[in-house]
N, CA, C and O atoms as a DFTB+ gen file, in Angstrom:
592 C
 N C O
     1  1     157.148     101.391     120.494
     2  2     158.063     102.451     120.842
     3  2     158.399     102.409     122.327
     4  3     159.534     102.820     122.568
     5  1     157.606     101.966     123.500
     6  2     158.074     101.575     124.682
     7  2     158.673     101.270     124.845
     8  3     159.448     101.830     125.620
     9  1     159.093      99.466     124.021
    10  2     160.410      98.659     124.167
    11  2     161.567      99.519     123.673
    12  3     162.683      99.366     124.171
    13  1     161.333     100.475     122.651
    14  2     162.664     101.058     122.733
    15  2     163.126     102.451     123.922
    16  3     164.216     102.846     124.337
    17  1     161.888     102.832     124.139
    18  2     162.086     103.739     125.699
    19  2     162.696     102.996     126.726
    20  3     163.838     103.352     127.016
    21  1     162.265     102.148     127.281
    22  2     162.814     101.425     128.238
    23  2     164.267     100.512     127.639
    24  3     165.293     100.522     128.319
    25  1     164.217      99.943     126.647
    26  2     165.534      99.630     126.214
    27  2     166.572     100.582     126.459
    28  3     167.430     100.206     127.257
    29  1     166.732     101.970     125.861
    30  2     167.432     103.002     126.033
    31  2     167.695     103.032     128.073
    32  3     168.780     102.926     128.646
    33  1     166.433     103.191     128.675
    34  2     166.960     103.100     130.273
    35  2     167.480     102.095     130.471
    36  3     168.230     102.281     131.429
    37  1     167.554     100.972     130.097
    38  2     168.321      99.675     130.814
    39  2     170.079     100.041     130.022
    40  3     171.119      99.795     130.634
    41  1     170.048     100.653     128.586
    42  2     171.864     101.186     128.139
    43  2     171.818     102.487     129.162
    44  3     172.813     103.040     128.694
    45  1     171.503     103.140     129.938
    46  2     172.013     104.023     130.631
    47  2     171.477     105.357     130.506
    48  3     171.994     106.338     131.039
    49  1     170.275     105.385     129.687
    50  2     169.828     106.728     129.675
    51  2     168.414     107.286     130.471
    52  3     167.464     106.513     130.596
    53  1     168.336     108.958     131.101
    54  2     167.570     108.612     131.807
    55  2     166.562     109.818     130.590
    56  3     166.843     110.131     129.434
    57  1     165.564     110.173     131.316
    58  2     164.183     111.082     130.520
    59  2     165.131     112.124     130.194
    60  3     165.958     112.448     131.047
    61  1     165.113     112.684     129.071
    62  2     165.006     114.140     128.565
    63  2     164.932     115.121     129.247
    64  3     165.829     115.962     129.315
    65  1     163.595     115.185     130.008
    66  2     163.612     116.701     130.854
    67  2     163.955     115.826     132.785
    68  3     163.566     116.325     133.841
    69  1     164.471     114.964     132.695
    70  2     165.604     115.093     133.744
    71  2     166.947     115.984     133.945
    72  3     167.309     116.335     135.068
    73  1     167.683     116.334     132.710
    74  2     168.653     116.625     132.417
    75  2     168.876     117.912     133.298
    76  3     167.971     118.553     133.833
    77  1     170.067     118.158     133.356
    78  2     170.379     119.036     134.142
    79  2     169.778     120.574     133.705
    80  3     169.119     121.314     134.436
    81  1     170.112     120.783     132.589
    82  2     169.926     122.043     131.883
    83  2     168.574     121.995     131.624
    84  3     168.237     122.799     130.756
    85  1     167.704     121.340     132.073
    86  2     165.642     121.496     131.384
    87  2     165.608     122.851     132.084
    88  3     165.046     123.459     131.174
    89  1     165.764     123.623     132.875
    90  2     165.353     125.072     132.943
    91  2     165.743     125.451     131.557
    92  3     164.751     125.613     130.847
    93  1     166.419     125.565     131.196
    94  2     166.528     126.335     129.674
    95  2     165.338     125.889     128.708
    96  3     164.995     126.605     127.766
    97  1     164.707     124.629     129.000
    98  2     163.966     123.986     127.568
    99  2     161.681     124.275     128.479
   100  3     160.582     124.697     128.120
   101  1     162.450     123.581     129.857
   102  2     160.752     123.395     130.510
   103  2     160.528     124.057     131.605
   104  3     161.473     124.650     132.125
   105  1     159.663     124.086     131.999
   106  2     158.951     124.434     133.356
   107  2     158.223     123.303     133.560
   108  3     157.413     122.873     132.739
   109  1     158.478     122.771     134.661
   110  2     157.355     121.657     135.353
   111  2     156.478     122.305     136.425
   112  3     156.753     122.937     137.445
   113  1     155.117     121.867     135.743
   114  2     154.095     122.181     136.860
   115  2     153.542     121.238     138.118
   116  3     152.627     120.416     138.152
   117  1     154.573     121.743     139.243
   118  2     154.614     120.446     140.232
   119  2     153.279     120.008     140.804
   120  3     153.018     118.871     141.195
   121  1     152.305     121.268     140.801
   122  2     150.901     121.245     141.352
   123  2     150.238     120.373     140.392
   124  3     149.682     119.404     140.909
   125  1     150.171     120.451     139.365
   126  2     149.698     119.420     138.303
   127  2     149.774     118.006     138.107
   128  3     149.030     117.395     137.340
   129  1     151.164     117.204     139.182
   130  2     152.008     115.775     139.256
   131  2     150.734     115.021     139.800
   132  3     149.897     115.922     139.855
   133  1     150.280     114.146     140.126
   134  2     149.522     113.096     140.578
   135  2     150.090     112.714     141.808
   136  3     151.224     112.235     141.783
   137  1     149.690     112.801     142.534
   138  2     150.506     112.494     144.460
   139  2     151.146     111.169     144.027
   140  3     150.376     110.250     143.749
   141  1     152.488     110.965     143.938
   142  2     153.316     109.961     144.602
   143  2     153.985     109.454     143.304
   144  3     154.448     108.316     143.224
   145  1     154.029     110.697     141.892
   146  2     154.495     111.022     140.968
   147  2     155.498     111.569     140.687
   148  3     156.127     111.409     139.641
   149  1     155.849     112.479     141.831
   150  2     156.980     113.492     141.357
   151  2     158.660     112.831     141.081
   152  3     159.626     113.389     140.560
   153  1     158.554     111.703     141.549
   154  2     159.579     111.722     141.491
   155  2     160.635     111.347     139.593
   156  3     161.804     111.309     139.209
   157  1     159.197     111.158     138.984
   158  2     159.339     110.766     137.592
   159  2     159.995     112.381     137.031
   160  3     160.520     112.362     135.918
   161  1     159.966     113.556     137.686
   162  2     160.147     114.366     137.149
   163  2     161.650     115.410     138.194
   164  3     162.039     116.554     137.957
   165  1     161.991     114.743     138.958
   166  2     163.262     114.996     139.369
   167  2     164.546     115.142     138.181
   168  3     164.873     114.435     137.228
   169  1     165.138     116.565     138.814
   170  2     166.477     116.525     137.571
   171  2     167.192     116.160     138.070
   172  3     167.317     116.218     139.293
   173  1     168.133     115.501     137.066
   174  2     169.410     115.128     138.009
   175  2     170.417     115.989     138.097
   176  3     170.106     117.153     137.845
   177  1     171.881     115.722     138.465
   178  2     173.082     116.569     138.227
   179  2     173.681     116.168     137.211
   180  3     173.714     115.022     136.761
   181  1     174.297     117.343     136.723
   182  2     174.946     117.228     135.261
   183  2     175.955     116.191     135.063
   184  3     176.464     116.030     133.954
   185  1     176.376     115.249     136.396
   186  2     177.259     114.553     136.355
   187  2     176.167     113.006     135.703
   188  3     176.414     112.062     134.953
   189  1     175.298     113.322     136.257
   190  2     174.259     112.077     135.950
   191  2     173.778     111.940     134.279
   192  3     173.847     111.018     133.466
   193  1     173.406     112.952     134.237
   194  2     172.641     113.134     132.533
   195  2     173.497     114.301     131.757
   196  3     173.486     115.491     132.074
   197  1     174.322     113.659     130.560
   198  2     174.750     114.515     129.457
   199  2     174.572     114.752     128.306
   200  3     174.734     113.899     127.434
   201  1     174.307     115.623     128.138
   202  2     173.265     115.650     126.428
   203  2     174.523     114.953     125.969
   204  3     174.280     113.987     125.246
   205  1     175.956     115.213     126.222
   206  2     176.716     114.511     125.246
   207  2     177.216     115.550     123.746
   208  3     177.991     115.220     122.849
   209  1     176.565     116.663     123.883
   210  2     177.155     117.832     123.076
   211  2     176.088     118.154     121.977
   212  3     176.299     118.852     120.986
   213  1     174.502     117.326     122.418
   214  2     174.049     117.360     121.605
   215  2     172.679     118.375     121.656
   216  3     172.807     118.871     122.775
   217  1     171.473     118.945     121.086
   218  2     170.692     119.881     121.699
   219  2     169.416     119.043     122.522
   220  3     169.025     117.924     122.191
   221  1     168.898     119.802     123.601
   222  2     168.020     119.496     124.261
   223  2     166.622     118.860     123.134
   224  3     166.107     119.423     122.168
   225  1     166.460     118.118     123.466
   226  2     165.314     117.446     122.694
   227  2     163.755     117.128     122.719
   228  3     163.515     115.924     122.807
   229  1     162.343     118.195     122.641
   230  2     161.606     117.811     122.770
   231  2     160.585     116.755     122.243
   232  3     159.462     116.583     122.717
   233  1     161.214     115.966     121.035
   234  2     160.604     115.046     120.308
   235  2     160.848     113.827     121.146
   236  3     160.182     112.791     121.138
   237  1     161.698     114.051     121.728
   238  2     162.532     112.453     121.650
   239  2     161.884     111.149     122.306
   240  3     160.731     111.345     122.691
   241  1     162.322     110.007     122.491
   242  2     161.573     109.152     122.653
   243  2     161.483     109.143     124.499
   244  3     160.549     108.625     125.112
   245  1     162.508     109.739     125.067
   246  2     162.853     109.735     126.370
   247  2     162.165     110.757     126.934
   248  3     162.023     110.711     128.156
   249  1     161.680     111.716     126.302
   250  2     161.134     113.094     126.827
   251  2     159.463     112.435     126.692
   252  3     158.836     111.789     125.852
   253  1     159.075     113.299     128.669
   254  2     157.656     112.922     128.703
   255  2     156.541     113.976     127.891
   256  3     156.917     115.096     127.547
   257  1     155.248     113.536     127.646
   258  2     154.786     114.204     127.168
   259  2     153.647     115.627     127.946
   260  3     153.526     115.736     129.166
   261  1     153.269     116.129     127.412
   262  2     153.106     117.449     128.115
   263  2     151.874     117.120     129.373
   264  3     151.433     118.135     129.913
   265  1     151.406     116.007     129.772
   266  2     150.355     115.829     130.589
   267  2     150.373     114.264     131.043
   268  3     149.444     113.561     131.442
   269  1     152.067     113.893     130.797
   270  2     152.298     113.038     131.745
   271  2     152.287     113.050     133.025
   272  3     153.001     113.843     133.640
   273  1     151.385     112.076     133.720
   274  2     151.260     112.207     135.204
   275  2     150.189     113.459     135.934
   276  3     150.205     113.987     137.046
   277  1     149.593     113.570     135.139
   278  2     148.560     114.723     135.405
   279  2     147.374     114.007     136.334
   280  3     146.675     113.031     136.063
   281  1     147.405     115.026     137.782
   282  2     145.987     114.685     138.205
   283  2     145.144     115.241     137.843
   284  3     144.166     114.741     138.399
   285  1     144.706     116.351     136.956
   286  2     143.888     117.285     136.874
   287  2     143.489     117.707     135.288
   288  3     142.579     118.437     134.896
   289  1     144.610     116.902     134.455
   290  2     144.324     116.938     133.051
   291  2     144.631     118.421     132.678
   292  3     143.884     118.976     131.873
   293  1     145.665     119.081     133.205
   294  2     146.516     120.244     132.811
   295  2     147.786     119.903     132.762
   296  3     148.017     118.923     133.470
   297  1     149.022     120.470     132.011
   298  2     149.913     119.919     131.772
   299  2     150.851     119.850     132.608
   300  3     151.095     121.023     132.891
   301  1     151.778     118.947     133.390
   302  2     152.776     118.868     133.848
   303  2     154.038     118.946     133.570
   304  3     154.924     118.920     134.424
   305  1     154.275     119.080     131.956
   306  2     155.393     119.791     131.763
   307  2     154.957     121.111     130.324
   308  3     153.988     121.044     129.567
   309  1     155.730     121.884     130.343
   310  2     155.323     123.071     129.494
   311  2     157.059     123.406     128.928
   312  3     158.085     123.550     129.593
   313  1     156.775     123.456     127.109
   314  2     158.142     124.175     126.946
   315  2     157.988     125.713     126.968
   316  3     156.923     126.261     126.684
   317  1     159.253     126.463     127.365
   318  2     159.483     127.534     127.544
   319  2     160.137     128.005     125.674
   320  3     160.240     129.210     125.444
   321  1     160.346     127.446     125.037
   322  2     160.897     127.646     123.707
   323  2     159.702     127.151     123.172
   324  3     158.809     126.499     123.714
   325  1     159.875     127.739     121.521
   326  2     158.954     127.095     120.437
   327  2     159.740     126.146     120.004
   328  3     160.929     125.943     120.247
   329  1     159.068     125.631     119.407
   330  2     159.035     124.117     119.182
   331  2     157.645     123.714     118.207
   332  3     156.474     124.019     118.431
   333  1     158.201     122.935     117.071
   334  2     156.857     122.392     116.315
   335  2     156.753     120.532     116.723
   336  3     157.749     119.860     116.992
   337  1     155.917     120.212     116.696
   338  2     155.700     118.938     116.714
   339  2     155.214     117.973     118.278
   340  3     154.860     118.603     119.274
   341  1     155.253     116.776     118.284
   342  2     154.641     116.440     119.944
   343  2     155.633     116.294     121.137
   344  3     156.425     115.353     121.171
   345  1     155.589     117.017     121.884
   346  2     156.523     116.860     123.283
   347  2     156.272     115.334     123.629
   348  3     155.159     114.821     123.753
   349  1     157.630     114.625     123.780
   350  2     157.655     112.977     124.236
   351  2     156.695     112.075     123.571
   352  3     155.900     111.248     124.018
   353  1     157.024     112.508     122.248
   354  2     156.033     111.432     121.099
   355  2     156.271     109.890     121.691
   356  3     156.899     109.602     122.711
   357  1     155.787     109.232     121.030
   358  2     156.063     107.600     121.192
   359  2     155.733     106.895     119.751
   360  3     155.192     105.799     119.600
   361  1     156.101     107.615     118.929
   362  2     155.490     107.225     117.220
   363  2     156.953     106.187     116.881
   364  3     157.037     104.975     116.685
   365  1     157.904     107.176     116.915
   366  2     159.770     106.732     116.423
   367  2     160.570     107.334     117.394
   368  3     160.170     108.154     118.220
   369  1     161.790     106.881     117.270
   370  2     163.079     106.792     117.731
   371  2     163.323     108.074     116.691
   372  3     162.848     108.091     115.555
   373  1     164.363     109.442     117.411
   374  2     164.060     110.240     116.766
   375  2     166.203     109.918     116.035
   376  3     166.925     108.961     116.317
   377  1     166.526     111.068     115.178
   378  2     167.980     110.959     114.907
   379  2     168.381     111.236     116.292
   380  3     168.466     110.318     117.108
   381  1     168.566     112.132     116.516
   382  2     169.165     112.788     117.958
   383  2     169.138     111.680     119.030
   384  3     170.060     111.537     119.834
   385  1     168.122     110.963     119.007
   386  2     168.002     109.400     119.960
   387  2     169.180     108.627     119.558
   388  3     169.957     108.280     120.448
   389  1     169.399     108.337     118.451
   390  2     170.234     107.209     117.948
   391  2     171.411     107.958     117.891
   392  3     172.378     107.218     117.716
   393  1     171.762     109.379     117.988
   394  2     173.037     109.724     117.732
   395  2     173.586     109.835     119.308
   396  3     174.765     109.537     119.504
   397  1     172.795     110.238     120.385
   398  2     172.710     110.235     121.531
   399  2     173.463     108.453     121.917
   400  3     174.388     108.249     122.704
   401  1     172.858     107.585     121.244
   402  2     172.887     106.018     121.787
   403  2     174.312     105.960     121.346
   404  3     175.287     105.767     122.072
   405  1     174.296     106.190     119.820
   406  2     176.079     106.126     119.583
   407  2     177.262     107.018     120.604
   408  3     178.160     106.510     121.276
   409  1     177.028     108.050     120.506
   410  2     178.093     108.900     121.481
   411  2     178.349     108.233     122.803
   412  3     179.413     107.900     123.325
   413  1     176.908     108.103     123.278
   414  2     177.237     107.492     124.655
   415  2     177.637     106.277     124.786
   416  3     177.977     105.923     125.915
   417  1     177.685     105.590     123.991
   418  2     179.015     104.099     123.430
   419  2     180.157     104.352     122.836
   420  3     181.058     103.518     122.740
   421  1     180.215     105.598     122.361
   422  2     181.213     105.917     121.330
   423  2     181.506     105.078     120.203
   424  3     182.673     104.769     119.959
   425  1     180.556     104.685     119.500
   426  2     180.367     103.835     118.250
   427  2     181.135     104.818     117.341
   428  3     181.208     106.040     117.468
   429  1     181.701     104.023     116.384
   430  2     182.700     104.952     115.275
   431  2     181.626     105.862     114.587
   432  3     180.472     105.452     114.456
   433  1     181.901     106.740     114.275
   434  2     180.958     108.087     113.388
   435  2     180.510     108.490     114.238
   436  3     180.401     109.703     114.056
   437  1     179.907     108.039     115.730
   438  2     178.974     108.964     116.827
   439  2     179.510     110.725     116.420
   440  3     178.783     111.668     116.734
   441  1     180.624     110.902     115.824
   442  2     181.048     112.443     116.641
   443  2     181.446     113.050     115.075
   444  3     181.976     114.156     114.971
   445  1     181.063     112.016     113.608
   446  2     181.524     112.394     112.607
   447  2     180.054     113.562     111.969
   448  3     178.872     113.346     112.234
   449  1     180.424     114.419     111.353
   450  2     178.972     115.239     110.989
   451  2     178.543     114.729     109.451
   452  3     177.484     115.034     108.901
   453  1     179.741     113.767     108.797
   454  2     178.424     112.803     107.745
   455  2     177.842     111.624     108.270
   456  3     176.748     111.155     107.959
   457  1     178.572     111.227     109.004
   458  2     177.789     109.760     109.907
   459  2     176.766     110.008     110.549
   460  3     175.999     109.115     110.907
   461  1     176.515     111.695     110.896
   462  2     175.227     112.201     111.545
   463  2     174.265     112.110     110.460
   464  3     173.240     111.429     110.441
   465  1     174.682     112.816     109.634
   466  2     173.865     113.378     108.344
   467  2     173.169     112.474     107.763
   468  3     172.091     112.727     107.224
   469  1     173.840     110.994     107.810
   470  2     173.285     109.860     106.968
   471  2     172.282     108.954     107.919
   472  3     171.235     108.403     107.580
   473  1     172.938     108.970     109.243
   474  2     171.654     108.624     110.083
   475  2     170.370     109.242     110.294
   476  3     169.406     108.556     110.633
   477  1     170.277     110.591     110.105
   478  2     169.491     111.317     109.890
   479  2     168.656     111.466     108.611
   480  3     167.629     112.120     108.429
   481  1     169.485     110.555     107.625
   482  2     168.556     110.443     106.185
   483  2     167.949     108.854     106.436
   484  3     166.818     108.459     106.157
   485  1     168.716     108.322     106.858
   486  2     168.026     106.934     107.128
   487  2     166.825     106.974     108.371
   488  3     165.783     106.321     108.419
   489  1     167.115     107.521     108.905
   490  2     165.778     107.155     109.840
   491  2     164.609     108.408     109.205
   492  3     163.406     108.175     109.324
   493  1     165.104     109.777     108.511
   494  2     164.059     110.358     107.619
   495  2     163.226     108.825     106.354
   496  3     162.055     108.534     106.111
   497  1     164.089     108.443     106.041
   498  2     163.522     107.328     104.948
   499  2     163.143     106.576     105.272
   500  3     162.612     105.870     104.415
   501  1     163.082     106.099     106.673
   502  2     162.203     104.513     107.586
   503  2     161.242     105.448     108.177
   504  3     160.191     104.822     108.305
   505  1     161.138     106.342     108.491
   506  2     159.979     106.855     109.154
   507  2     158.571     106.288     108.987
   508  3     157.928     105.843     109.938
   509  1     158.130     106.326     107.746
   510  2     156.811     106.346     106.866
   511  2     156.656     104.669     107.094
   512  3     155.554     104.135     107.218
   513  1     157.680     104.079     107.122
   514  2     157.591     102.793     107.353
   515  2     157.143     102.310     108.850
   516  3     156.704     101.212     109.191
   517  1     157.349     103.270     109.495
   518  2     157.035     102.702     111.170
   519  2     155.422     103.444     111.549
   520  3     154.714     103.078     112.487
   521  1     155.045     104.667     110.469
   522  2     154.082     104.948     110.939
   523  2     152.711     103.837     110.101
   524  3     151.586     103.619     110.550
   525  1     153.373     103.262     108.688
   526  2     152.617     102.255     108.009
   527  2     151.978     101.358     109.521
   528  3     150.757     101.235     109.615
   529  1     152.539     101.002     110.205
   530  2     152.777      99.408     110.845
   531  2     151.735      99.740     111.711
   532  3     151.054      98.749     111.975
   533  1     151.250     101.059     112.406
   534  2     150.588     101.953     113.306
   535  2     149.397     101.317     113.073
   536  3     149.283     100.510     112.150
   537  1     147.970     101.760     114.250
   538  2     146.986     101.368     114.173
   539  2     146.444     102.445     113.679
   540  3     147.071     103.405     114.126
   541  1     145.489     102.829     112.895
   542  2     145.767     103.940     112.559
   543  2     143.912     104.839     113.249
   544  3     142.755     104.427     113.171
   545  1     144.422     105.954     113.772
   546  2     143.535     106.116     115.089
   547  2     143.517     107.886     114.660
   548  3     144.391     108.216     113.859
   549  1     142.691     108.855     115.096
   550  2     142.430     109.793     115.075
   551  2     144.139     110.800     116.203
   552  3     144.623     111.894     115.909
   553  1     144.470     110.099     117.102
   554  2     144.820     110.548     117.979
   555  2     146.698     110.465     117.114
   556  3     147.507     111.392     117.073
   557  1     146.859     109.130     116.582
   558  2     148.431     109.043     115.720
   559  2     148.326     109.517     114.459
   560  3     149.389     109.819     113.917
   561  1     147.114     109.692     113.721
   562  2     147.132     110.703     112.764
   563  2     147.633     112.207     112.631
   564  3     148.189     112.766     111.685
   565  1     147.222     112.726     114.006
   566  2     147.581     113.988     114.871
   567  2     149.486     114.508     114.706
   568  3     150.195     115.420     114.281
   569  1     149.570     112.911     115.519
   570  2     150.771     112.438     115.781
   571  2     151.723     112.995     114.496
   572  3     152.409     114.009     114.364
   573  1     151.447     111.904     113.659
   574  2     152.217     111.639     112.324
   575  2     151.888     113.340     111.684
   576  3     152.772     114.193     111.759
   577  1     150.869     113.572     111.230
   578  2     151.109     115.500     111.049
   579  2     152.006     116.394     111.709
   580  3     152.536     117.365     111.170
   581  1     152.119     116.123     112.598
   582  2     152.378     116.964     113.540
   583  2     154.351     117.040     113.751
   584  3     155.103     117.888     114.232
   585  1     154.592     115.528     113.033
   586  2     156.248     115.042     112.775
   587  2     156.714     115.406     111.662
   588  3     157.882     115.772     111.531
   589  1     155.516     115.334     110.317
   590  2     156.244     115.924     108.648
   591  2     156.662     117.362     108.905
   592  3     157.175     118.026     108.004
């Protein structure tokens, strides 16, 4: 799931809670960053990062997870909304990732709501397949619960 995190930054996308609008979704706890960290958690301007019309995303593959960069093993980022499942998983590529990748290419269907719908059944139906491939560990068990 890395290669596709970093794949996504080399097409042009940056973290999740960079985005302009993360006051609406997080609070970052700057006291919590690891000295010579912070800058992983800078927002940008809305001219830089655009959801693209789509909703703020705490699953996604681009969004860090809640104790990324922690010196102290308390969390450095916190959502302000509920939310079920893991902040900045690394299990799958979520729909909203891949619909995000289309828009921001403008691939045909990016902006259609069955071309959404069906990407969203296809990567529901490969899911189980990417968590098969997994090592399977106390900690991605968590994981994988925590996504059904």
């Amino acid at each position: 799931m890395i290669i596709i995190h970093e794949l996504l930054h080399n097409l042009g996308f940056f973290h999740m809670q960079s985005a302009y609008e993360r006051y609406n979704y997080v609070r970052i706890n700057w006291a919590n960053i690891r000295q010579g960290s912070a800058h992983n958690f800078y927002r940008m301007q809305r001219s830089q990062v655009n959801l693209l019309g789509l909703p703020y995303e705490y699953q996604s593959c681009m969004h860090y997870s809640t104790h990324a960069f922690s010196i102290n093993g308390q969390p450095t980022i916190v959502a302000t909304r509920s939310f079920s499942g893991t902040m900045g998983h690394m299990v799958y590529v979520t729909h909203w990732d891949w619909v995000r990748l289309r828009r921001h290419y403008n691939c045909p269907g990016a902006w259609n709501e069955r071309d959404m719908q069906e990407l969203k059944e296809e990567v529901d139906r490969t899911r189980p397949l990417m968590y098969s491939s997994l090592p399977q560990t106390e900690a991605v068990d968590k994981e994988i619960e925590s996504t059904l």
